[in-house]
KOLGUVO-276668 format. One record per residue (C-alpha): chain; residue in three letters; x, y, z; residue number from 1. Coordinates in steps of 0.25 Angstrom, whole numbers, plus 5000, padded with zeros to 4 digits. Example, Ala and Ser with C-alpha at 12.3 -4.5 7.8 and 13.67 -1.06 7.14 Angstrom:
2
NODE   ch    aa   east   north     up     i
NODE    A   ALA   5049    4982   5031     1
NODE    A   SER   5055    4996   5029     2
# end
This chain:
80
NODE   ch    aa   east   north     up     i
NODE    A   UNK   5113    5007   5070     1
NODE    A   UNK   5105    5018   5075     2
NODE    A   UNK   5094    5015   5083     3
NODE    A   UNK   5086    5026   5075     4
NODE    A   UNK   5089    5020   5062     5
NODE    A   UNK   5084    5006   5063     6
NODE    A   UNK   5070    5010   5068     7
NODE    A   UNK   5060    5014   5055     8
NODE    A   UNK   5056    5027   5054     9
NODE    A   UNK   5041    5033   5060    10
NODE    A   UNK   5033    5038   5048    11
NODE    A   UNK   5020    5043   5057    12
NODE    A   UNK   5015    5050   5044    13
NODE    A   UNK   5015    5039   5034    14
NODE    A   UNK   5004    5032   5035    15
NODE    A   UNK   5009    5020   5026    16
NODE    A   UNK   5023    5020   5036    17
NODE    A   UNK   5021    5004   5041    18
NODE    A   UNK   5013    4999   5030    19
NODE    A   UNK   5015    4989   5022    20
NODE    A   UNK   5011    4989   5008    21
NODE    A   UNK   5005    4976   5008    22
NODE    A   UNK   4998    4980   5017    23
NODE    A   UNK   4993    4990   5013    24
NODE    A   UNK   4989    4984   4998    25
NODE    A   UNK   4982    4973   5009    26
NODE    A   UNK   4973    4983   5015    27
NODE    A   UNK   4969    4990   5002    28
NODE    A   UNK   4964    4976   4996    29
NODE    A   UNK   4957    4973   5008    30
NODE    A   UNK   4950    4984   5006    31
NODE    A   UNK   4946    4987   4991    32
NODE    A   UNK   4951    4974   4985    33
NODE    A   UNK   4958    4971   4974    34
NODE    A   UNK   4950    4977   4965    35
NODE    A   UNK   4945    4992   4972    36
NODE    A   UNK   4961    4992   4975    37
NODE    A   UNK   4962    4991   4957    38
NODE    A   UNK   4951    5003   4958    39
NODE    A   UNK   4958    5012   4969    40
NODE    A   UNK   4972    5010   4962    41
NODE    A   UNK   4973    5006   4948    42
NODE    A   UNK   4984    4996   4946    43
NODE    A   UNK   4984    4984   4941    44
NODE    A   UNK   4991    4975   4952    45
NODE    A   UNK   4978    4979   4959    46
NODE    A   UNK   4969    4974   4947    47
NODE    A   UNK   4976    4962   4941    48
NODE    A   UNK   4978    4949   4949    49
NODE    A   UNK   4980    4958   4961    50
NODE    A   UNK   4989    4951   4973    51
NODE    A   UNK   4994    4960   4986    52
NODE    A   UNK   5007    4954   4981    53
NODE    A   UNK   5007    4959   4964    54
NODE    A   UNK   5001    4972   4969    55
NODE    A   UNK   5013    4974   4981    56
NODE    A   UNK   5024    4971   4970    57
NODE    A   UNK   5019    4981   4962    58
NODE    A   UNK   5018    4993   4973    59
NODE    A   UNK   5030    4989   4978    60
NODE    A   UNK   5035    4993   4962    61
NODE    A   UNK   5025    5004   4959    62
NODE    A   UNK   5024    5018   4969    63
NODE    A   UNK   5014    5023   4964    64
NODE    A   UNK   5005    5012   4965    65
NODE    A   UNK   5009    5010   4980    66
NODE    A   UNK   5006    5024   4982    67
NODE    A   UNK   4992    5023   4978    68
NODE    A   UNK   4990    5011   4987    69
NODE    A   UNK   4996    5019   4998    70
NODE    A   UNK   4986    5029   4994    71
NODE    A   UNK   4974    5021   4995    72
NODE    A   UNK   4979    5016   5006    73
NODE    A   UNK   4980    5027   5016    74
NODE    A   UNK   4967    5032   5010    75
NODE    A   UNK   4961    5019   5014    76
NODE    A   UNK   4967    5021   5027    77
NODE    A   UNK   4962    5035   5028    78
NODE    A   UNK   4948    5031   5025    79
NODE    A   UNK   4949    5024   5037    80
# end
């Protein structure tokens, strides 16, 4: 095996390269709760019965909705 193959790549301009997206959905409920996170972005695993766990499942599933937390996220970070 090459040794340039089996160490991860460098991405110095993504700012999300590292992060895990528990982590991340952690941070952002720390910091508005549940129900400001429901105001910021409007979807329901944010609104009903909300768990880190129900809202990672469906993230994982949904793109969209990941990319607007990754969104609110940097934003957050950039406010900083």
């Amino acid at each position: 095996m090459n040794k340039e193959n089996s160490q991860p790549k460098q991405q110095p301009n993504n700012p999300l390269h590292g992060m895990k997206l528990a982590t991340i959905l952690e941070l952002l409920v720390e910091h508005y709760g549940w129900e400001g996170l429901a105001m910021e972005i409007n979807i329901n695993c944010f609104k009903s019965n909300p768990s880190i766990k129900s809202s990672l499942t469906f993230l994982r599933k949904t793109q969209w909705a990941r990319d607007k937390v990754e969104r609110l996220y940097l934003d957050l970070e950039n406010k900083k």
